[in-house]
N, C-alpha and C positions, 0 to 999 in steps of 0.2 A: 161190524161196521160195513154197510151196504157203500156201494162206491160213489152213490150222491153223496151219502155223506161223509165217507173221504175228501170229498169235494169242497165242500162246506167248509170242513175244518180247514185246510189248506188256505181258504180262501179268508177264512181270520186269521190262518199264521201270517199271510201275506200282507195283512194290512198294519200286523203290529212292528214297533220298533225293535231293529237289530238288537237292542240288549234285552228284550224280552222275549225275543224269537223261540217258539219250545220245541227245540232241537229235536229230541227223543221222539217226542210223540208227534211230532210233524213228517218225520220217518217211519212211521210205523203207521201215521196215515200214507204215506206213500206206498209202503208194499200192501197194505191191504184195498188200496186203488188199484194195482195193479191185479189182486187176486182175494179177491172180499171174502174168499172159503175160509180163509185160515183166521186162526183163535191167537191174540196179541198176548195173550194174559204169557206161558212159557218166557214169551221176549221180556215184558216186563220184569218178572220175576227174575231171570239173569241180570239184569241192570241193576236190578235193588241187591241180588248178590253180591255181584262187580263193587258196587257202592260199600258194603259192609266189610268187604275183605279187604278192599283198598284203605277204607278208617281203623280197621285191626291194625294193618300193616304201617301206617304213618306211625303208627306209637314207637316205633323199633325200626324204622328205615327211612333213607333220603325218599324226599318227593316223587323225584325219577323210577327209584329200583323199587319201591311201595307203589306207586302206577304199571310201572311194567309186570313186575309178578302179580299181582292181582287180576289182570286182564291175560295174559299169556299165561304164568304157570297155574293159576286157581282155575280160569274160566277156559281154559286153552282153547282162546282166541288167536287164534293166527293165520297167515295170510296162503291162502291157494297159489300153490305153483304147479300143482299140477291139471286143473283146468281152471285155470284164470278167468276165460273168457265165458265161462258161464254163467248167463244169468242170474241164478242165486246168489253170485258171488257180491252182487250190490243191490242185496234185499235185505234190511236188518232182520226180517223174520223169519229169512232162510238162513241166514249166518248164524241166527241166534239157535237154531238149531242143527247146523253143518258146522259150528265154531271155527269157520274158513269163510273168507271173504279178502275181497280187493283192501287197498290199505286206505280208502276213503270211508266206507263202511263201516271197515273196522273201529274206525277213527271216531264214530259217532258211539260209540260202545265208551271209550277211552273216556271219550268228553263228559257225556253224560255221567262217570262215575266220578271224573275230576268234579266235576262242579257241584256235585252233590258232598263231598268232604270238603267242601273250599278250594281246593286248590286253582291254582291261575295256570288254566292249558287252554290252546287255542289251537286250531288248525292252521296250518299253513300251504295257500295253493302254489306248491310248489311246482314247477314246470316239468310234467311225466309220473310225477310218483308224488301222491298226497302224503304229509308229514304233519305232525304236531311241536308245537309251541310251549313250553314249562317255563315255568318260573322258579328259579332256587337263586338259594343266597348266593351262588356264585356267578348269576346273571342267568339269561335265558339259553335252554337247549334244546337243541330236534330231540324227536323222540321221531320210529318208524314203526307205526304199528304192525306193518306187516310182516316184518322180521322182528318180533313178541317184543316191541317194544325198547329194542336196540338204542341208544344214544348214537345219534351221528354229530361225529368231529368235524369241524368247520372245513379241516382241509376234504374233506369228503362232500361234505356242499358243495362247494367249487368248483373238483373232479365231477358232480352230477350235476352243474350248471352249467359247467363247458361241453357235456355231452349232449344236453336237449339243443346246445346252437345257440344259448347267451355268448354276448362278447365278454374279455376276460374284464376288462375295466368293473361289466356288470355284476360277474361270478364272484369278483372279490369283495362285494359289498355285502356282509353277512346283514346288514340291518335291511336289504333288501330281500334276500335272498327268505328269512325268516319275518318276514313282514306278516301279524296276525291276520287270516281272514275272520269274517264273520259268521255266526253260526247256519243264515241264511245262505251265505254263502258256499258255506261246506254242501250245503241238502242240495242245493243246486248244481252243484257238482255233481250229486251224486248223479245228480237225475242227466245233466247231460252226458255221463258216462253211459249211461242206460239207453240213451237216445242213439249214440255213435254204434256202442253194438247192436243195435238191433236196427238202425238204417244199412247198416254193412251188409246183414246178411237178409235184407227186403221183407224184415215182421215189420210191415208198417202199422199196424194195428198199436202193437207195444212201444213202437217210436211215437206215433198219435200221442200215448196216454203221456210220456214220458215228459213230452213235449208242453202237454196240456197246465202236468206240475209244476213245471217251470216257469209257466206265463201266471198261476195261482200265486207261487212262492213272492215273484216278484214281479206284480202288475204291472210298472209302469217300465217295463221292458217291451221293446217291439220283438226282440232278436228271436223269443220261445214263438211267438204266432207265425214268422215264419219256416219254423222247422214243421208245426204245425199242418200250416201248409202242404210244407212237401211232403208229409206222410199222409196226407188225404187225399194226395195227387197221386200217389204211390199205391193206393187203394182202390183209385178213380170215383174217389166221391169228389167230383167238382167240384162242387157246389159249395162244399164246405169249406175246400182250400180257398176260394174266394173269399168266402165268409173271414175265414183265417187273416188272409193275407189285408183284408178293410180295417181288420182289428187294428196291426202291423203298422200301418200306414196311419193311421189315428192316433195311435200312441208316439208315433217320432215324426209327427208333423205333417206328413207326408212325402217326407226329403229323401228316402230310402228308394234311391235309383233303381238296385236290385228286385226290391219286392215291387216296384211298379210292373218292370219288364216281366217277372217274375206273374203277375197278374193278369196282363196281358196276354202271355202264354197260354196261361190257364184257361183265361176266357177265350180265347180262339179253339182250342180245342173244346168248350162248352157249345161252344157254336156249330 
């Protein structure tokens, strides 16, 4: 897959409806947008693994601990703590081969094998640390991909919603706190996580591309053209950040105070 058409594809994931969203292979167009060298079939082939071993394992185990060994002890998928901040760590086709990745990532592993056995798991944009959604007869539970799939107890929610800076009123509400996101949603994450490190450390290049998936995933966003933007400003291709930031401005009316100033910047320094 050449990165036009990563592009392509991207740009039909982005037009279809969240329940039809194709999670897996709208990720796997993302890492090979980001590096068109490598060969998807490997990642494939792990997820239809993932998927088999997880339907063995239903026959003979709760929902939960048949998801969690399936993915952590069969595929050992589990979450980098020792270079976290690496890149690869939120490419599914670097994961899928370093079986280490961030727990957003990860998380696109989990999903794609739940939904392939039936099961009802969803992500949850949990505030600091991405988490999954299950469904069992006992009501729904976190699952943490990155720690192989751990179950987190409500009072452990709470304690991790009072530490990102929610108020307690909010921490206490687990129907918030575990509120399903959408699968559109999750990729999206991915991609603004990919955006934040690599604006951090000035690859504007890979924030550019980062930025660009995100404005595909979900067109009628302003918020991806401006990031856009500043990684083309970050580049000193002007011209483009303009280009970016007319997008920006078109899509939310033009009401975006920031991206006006923001343009006007730009263009004084064109000048």
């Amino acid at each position: 897959m050449t990165r036009g058409e990563a592009e392509a594809f991207l740009t039909g994931a982005g037009k279809t409806q969240d329940e039809d969203f194709p999670l897996f292979e709208a990720a796997i167009a993302c890492a090979l947008h980001e590096d068109p060298s490598r060969d998807p079939a490997p990642t494939r082939a792990l997820a239809a693994e993932g998927a088999e071993r997880l339907q063995r394992r239903l026959m003979s185990e709760s929902p939960e601990q048949a998801l969690s060994e399936a993915m952590s002890g069969d595929l050992r998928l589990t979450g980098d703590l020792l270079t976290y901040d690496h890149p690869d760590n939120a490419d599914v086709v670097a994961v899928s081969e370093r079986r280490r990745g961030i727990p957003v990532a990860l998380g696109v592993f989990y999903l794609d094998a739940a939904r392939r056995c039936g099961l009802k798991v969803a992500g949850v944009d949990f505030p600091g640390h991405f988490l999954l959604r299950i469904e069992t007869e006992e009501g729904p539970l976190a699952m943490d991909p990155f720690s192989e799939g751990r179950v987190i107890m409500p009072s452990e929610l709470t304690r991790r919603a009072l530490h990102t800076g929610l108020t307690p009123d909010v921490a206490d509400r687990l129907d918030v706190l575990m509120s399903p996101a959408s699968d559109r949603a999750v990729l999206i994450r991915l991609q603004n996580n990919i955006f934040a490190r690599a604006a951090a450390v000035h690859d504007f290049p890979r924030a550019e591309r980062s930025a660009l998936r995100r404005a595909l995933l979900d067109p009628k966003d302003h918020r991806p053209w401006i990031d856009v933007a500043a990684a083309r400003e970050g580049q000193g291709a002007l011209a483009g950040a303009l280009e970016a930031l007319g997008r920006a401005q078109i899509l939310d009316g033009g009401a975006t105070i920031a991206a006006r100033a923001f343009r006007e910047r730009v263009r004084l320094k064109l000048n």
